[in-house]
C-alpha positions as CSV (number, residue, x, y, z in Angstrom):
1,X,27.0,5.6,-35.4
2,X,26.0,4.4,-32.0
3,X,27.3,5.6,-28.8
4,X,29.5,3.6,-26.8
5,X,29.7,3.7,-23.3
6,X,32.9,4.3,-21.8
7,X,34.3,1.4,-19.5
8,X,33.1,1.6,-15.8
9,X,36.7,1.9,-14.3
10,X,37.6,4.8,-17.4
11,X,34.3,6.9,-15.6
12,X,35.4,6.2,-12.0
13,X,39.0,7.4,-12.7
14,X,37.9,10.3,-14.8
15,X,35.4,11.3,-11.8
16,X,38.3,11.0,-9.3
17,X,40.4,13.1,-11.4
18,X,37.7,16.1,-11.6
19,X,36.7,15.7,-8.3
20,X,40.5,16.0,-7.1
21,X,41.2,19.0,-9.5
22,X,37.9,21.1,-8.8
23,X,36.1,19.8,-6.0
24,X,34.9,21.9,-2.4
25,X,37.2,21.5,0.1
26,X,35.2,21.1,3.1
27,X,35.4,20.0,6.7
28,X,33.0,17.2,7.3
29,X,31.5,15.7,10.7
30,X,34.5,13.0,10.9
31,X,37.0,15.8,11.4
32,X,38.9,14.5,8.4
33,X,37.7,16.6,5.6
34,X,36.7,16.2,1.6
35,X,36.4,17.3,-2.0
36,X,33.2,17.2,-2.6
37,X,30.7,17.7,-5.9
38,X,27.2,17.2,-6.3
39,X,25.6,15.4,-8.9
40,X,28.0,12.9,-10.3
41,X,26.8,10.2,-12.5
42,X,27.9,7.0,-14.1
43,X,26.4,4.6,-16.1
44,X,27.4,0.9,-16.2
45,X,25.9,-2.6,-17.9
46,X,25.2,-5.4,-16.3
47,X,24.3,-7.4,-19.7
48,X,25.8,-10.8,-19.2
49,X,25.2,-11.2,-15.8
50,X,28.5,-8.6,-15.2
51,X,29.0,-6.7,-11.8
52,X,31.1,-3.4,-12.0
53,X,34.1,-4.6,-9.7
54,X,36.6,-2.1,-9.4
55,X,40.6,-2.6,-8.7
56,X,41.2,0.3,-6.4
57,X,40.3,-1.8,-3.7
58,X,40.0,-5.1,-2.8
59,X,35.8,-6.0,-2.4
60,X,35.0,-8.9,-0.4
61,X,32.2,-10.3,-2.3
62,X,30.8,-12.9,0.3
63,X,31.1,-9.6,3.1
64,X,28.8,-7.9,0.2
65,X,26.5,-10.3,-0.4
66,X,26.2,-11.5,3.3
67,X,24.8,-7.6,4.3
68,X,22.6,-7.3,1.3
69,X,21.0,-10.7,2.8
70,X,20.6,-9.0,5.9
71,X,19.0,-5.8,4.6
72,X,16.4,-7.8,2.9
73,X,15.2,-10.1,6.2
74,X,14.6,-6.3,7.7
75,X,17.5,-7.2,10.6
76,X,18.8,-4.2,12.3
77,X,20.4,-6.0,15.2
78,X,24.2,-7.1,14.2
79,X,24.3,-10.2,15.7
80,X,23.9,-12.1,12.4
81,X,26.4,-10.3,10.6
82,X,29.0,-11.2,13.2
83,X,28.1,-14.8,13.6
84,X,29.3,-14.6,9.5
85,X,32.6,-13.1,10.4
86,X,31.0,-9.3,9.2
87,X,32.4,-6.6,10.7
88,X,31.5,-3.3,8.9
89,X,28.7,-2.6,11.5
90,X,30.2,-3.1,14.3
91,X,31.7,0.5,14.9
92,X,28.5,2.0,15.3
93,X,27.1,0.0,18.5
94,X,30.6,-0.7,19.6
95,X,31.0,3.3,20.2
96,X,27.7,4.0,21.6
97,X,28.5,1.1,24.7
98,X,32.1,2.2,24.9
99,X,30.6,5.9,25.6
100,X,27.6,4.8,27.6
101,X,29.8,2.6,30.2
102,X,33.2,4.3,29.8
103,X,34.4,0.5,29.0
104,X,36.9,0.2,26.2
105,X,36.0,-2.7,24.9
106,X,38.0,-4.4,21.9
107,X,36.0,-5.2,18.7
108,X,36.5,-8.9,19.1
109,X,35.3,-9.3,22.7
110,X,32.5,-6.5,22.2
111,X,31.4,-9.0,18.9
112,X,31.7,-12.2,21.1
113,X,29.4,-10.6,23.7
114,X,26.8,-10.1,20.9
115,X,26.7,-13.7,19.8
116,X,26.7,-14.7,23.1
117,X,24.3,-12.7,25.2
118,X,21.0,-12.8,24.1
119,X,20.0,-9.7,26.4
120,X,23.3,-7.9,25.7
121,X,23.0,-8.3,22.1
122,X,19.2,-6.8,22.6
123,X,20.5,-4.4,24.2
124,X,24.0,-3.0,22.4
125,X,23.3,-4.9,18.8
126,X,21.1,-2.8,17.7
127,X,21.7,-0.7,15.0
128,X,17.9,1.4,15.1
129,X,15.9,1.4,11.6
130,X,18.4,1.4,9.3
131,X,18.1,0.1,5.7
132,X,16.4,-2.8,6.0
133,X,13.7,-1.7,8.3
134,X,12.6,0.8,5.6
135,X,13.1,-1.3,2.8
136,X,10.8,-4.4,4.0
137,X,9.3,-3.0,7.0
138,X,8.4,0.6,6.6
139,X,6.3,1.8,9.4
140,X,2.1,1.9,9.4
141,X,0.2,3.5,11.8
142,X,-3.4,2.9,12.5
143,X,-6.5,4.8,14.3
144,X,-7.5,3.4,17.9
145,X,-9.8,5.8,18.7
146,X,-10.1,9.1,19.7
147,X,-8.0,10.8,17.1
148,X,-5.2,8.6,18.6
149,X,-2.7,6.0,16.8
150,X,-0.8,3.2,17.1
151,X,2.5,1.4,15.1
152,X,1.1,-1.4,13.3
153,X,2.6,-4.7,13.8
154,X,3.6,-4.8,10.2
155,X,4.6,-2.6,7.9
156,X,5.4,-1.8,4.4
157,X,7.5,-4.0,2.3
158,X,8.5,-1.7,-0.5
159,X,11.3,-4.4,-1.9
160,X,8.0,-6.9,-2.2
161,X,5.6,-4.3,-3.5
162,X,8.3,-3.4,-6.0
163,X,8.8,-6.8,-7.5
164,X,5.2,-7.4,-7.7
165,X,4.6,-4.1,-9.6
166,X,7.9,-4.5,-12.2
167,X,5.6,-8.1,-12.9
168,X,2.1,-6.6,-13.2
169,X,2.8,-2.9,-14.4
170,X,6.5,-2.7,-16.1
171,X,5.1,1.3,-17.7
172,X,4.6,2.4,-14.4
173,X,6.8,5.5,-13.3
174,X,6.6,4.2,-9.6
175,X,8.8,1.7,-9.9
176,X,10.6,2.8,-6.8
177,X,12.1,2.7,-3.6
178,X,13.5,4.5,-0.8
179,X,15.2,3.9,3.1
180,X,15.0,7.9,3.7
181,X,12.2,7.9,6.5
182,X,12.4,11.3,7.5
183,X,10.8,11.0,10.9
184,X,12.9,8.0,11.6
185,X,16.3,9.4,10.4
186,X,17.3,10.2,14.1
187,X,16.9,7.4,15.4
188,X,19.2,5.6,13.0
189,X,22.8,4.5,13.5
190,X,23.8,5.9,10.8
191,X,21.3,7.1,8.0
192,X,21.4,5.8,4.7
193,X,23.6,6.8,1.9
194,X,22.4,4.6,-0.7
195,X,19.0,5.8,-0.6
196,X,16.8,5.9,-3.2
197,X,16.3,3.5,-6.4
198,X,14.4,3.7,-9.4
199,X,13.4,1.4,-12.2
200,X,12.5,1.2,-15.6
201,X,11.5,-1.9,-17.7
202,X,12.2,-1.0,-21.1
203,X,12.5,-3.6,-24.6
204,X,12.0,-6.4,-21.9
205,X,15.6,-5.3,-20.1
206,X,15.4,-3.7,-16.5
207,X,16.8,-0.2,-15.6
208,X,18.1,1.1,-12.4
209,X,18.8,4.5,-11.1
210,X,20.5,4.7,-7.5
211,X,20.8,8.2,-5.9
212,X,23.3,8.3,-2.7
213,X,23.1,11.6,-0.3
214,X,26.8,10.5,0.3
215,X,29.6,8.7,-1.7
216,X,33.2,8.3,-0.6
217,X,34.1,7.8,-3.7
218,X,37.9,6.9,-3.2
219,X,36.9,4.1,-0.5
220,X,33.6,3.4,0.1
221,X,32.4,3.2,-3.7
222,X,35.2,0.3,-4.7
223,X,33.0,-1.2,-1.9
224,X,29.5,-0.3,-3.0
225,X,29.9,-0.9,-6.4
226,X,29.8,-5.1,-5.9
227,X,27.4,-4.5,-3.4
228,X,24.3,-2.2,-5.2
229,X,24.7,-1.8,-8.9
């Protein structure tokens, strides 16, 4: 008898439940407070070419697809998110002007000003090295003397080095990557919560393990789960 995986929406339910009944009641750094677990898992196919969509909440597919685009050129400016009507950035950079010039900016104008401006956009688009700087543009440093270094011009990119090695090496155990850059965390809008994967290559199929520091599970997943599994 083989086992049979429970349906994707049965697990996220049956999560939600447990975390409602028994989770930590906490206060966290928003003010508005959670349930919270560690540790949760769930396990999903996507034989067939299927994507775990859930129905809780709506998920704007081309919104999905347009940021994990923009992760992958290394963009941390959102100026080319908003120029594709992509919005779920904005807040960051929008609060951080709003704060620096005591200007209460709307979202639209603040966005229009981005695509706009080239200087303001330099200036208030940017989102410091969030995901796709670590993911294709992880920083190097080289010697220039006199125990002294320097950021190299290029860095890392652990998405290419990652392909290249599930081609050449599928048995390798390093089939990995990872946007937590410790010394860069700071300086990071907002650091990442979908932070680490892992693959396997096993019978010719590919396997993936994401770990997230942070999961709001009754929003933010129904989002995430079109966009990362």
């Amino acid at each position: 008898m083989t086992d049979i995986m429970p349906h994707y929406e049965d697990q996220y339910l049956d999560l939600m439940r447990h975390i409602w009944r028994h989770g930590d009641e906490r206060v966290d750094r928003t003010g508005v407070g959670t349930r919270s677990i560690l540790g949760a898992t769930m396990r999903f196919s996507l034989a067939d070419d299927a994507v775990p969509l859930l129905t809780t909440k709506r998920v704007y597919w081309k919104v999905a697809a347009r940021e994990m685009l923009w992760f992958l050129t290394g963009d941390t400016n959102i100026r080319e998110l908003v120029r594709q009507g992509v919005h779920i950035w904005t807040d960051w950079p929008l609060d951080a002007y709003r704060r620096a010039t005591g200007e209460d900016l709307d979202r639209d104008t603040f966005e229009m000003r981005i695509v706009a401006d080239d200087d303001f956009a330099a200036r208030w688009g940017n989102l410091g090295p969030v995901y796709g700087a670590q993911w294709v543009n992880w920083p190097l440093y080289e010697p220039v003397g006199d125990g002294l270094y320097r950021k190299a011009e290029k860095g890392r990119n652990q998405i290419a080095e990652l392909v290249e090695a599930i081609r050449t090496t599928p048995g390798s155990r390093r089939l990995l990557f990872t946007g937590w850059n410790v010394a860069e965390v700071p300086q990071m809008a907002l650091p990442p919560c979908h932070m680490t994967y892992q693959f396997q290559v096993s019978n010719g199929k590919l396997n993936g393990l994401l770990f997230q520091r942070s999961c709001d599970l009754g929003l933010g997943f129904s989002y995430f789960s079109g966009v990362v599994h």
